[in-house]
N, C-alpha and C positions, 0 to 999 in steps of 0.2 A: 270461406264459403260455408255456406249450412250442410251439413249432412244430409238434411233433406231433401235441400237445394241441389247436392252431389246426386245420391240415389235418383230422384226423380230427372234427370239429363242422362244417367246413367240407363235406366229405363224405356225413356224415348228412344235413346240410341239403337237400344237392343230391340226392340219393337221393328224398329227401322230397318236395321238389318235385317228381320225374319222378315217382315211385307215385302222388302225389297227381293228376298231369292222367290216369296209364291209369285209373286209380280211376275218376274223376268221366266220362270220354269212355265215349259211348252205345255202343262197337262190342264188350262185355261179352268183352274179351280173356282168352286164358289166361294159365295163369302163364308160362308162359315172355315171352312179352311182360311181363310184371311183372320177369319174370329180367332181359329186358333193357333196362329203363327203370333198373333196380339197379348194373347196369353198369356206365352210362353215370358211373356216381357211383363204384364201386369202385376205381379208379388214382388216387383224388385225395392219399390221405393221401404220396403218394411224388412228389408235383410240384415241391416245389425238388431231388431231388436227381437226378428226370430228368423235365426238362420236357417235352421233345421228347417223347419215350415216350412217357410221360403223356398228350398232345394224342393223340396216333397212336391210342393204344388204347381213350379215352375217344369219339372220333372214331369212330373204327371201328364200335365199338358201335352209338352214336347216328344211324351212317349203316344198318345194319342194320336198327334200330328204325325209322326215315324211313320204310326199303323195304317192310316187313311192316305197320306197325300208324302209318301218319303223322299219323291225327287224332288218337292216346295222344300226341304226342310235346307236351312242355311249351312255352308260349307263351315263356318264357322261360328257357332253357337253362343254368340256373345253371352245369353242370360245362362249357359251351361258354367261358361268360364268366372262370371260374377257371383252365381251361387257356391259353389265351389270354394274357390278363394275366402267366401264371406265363413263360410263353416269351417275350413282350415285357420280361419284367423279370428273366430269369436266362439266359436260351441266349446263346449265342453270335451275332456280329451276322449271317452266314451262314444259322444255321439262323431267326434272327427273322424275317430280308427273305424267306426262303422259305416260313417258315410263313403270314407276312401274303397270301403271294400265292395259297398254296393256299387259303387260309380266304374270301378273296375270291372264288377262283372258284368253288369250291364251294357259297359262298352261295348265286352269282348262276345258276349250275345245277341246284340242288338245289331251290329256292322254286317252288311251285306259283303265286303271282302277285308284280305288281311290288310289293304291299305289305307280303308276305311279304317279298321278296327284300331293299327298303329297312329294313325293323325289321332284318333278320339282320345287314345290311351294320351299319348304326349300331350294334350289340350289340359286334359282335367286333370292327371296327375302334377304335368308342371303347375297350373292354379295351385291347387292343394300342396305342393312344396314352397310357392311364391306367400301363401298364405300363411303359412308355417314361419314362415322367414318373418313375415314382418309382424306375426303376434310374439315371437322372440326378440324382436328389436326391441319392442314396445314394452316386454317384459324388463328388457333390461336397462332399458328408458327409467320405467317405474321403481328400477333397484337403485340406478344412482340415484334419481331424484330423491328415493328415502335416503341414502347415506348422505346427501347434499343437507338433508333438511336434518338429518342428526347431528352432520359434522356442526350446522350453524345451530344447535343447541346446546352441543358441548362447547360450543367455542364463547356463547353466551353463558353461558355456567361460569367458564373458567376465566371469562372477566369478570364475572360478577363477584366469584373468590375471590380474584385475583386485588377485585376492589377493596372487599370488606378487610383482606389480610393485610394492605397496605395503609387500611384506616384504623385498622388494631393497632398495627406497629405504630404510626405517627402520634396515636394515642398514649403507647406507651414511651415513646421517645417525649412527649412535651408532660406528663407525667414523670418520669422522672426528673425533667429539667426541673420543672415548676417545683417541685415535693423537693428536691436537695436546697433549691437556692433560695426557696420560702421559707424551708425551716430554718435555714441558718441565718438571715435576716432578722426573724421573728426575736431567735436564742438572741443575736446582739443586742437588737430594738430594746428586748426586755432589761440587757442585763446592767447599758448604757445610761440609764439614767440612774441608777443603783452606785455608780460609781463613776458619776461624772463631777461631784464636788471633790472629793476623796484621794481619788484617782484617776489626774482628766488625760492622761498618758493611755492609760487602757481604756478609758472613754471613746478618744480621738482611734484609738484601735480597732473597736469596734463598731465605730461608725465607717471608717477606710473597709471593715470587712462586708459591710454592709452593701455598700458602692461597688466591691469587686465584687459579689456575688449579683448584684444587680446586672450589671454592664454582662461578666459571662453569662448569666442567664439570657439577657436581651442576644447576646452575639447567637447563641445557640438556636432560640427559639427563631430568629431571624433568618437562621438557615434553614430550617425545617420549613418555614412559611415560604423563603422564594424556592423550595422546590416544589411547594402546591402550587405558585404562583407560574411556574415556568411549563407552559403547553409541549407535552410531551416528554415531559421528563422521567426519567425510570424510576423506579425505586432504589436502584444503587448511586443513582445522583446524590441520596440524603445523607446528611451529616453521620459521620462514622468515626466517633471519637477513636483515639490510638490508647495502649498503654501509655507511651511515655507522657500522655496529659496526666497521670494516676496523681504523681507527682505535686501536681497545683491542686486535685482536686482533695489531696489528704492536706496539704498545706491548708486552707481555706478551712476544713472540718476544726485543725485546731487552732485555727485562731478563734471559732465556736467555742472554745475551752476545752474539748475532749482531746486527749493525749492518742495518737494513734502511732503505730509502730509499720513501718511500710519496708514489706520484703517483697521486691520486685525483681525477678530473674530474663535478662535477658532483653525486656522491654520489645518485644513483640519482633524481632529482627526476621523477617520472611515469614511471618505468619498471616493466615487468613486473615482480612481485614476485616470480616465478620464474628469470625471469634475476639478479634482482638476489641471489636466493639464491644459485641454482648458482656464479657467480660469487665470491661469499662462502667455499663450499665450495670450489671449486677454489683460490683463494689459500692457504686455510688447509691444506689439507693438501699442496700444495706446498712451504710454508713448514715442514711438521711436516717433509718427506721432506727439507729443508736441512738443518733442525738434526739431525736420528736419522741421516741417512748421508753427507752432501755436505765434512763438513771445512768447510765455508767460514767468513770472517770475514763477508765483505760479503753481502747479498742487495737486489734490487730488484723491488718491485710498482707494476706499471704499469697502471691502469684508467683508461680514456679513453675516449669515443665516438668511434665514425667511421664519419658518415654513420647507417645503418639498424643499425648493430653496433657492441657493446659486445668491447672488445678486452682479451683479459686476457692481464697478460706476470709473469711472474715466472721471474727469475735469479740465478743465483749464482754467487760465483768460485770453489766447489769445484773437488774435484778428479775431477768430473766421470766419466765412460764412457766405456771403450772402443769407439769408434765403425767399426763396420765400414764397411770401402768401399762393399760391397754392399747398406747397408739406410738410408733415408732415414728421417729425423728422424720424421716420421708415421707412421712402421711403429714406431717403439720400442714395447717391450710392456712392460715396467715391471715393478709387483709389484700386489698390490690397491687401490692406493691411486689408482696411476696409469689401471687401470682404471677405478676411481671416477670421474675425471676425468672420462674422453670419455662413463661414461655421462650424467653432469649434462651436460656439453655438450651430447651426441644428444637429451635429452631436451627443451633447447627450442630443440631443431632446430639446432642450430648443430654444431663441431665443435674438436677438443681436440688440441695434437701435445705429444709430449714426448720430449725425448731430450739429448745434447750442443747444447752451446752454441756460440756463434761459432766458428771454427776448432779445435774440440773442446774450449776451455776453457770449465768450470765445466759449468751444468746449465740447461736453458731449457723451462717450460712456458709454452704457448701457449693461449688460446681466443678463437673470435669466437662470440661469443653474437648473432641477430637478437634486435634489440628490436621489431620487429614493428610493428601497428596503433597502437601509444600511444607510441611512439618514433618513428614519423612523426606522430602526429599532435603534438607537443611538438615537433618540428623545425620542422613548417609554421606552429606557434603563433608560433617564436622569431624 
């Protein structure tokens, strides 16, 4: 219903009620006293949007009607109790504490006995505490609904994160897939027809390398797709290689021709399956950035625990970067690959360096991964 619509029935009402008690009272009043029993009712329809007012001039009225005609005046003052209410629950706190105080004392002076005076007092005080109550509801109406409307803006935030971090990662999971198993095709492709009159033994070899690099790449990338493809599926659904793949994926580097040296401690036995991914991820595409820029023959990958941290080394006797005086190994900025790096490091908390090697010979990636609550708890096991 309208508020207007309210007020104005609201109004009738109270009007009603004041003609009905000059009506029925024995002191056979004129009209004007009927005018101003009308009155007391006529400012109601404008009481939320000026309450004060409204009280003043209904008041006014009503105090008028008291003077001339007080046995017409109604036992119960409907437009008293609606102006009332309407100031305790929309004025300002200034003009409420004031109005309570005039309404009190004009009760307690205006009543011709204490029984009078007690009904008046309990009429317009209870209003004014009724009216109190429900601008406090209303207040705290308008507090949840702001925390409702924030919660549902943080909760759109943090899918919106939640989206964009999930399309990093997938970016950088089909990025490294694609960069390890393209450059090592490429290295065959190239070196294949070089020594396919010559030597069709290692021909035939690196064509077979060529095919397994293919096929893993397709198994991998094919997981990664039917987890976008699968409605609902989390983010820890997606493929999360283990250490003991390290294995096939150094095998496969050197059938590329490069000589690599794999010290692998442990093979991930109760370790996070996050670090033991990242990790994964970081070898291999340090091993991709060997063989596509580095020149080298030799490379070594180093994975060991120590202590609460998984340490990952991989070097090469490239021929390495020019290493400024001024910028320390852990500022090297890389290209996207090396990026990739420190973000899998950052993400299970640990951290990634990458730049020049020993006395600037060749190229050295670093990371310590924390293996966390189940990496101590497998340490206090052993």
């Amino acid at each position: 219903m309208s508020p207007y619509v309210l007020d104005g029935l609201l109004a009738l009402g109270s009007a009603a009620v004041s003609l009905w008690s000059v009506y029925h009272d024995d002191g056979h009043w004129g009209w004007w006293v009927y005018l101003l029993a009308l009155g007391t009712a006529a400012p109601l329809p404008w009481r939320r949007r000026a309450p004060v007012t409204v009280l003043a001039l209904s008041g006014g009225v009503s105090a008028a009607l008291s003077v001339v005609a007080h046995p017409a005046m109604p036992q119960l003052p409907l437009y008293a109790v609606i102006t009332v209410y309407t100031v305790a629950d929309r004025a300002r706190d200034t003009q409420r504490w004031a109005v309570l105080a005039v309404v009190v004392a004009a009760n307690v002076v205006g009543t011709r006995s204490p029984n009078g005076m007690l009904f008046s007092l309990l009429t317009s005080v209870g209003a004014f505490v009724f009216g109190s109550l429900v601008r406090e509801l209303r207040r705290l109406a308008q507090v949840e609904t702001e925390r409702a409307r924030e919660a549902g803006q943080r909760a759109a935030s943090d899918a919106a994160r939640a989206v964009s971090q999930e399309r990093a990662r997938i970016a950088r999971e089909m990025h490294d897939i694609l960069a390890h198993a393209v450059s090592l095709m490429v290295i065959q492709a190239e070196a294949g027809p070089l020594v396919v009159h010559r030597d069709p033994e290692r021909a035939i070899k690196a064509f077979d390398t060529i095919a397994d690099s293919g096929r893993d790449a397709m198994v991998q990338l094919r997981r990664v797709l039917g987890v976008l493809k699968e409605e609902g599926a989390a983010p820890e659904l997606a493929p999360q290689p283990r250490l003991a793949e390290l294995a096939g994926l150094v095998g496969r580097v050197r059938e590329a021709g490069l000589r690599v040296e794999l010290e692998l401690a442990g093979e991930g036995a109760g370790w996070p399956a996050d670090v033991e991914a990242a990790a994964f991820r970081i070898v291999q595409e340090a091993l991709t950035n060997t063989v596509k820029h580095s020149g080298a023959d030799r490379a070594a990958v180093r994975v060991v625990r120590a202590g609460e941290v998984l340490e990952v080394m991989v070097s090469d006797n490239g021929h390495g970067v020019r290493r400024r005086a001024d910028r320390a190994v852990s500022d090297w900025s890389g290209g996207r690959g090396l990026v990739g790096i420190r973000e899998r490091a950052a993400a299970c908390g640990g951290r990634a360096e990458a730049g020049p090697g020993p006395e600037g010979r060749g190229f050295l990636v670093s990371a310590r991964l924390p293996l966390g609550a189940a990496g101590l708890a497998e340490e206090v096991g052993g």
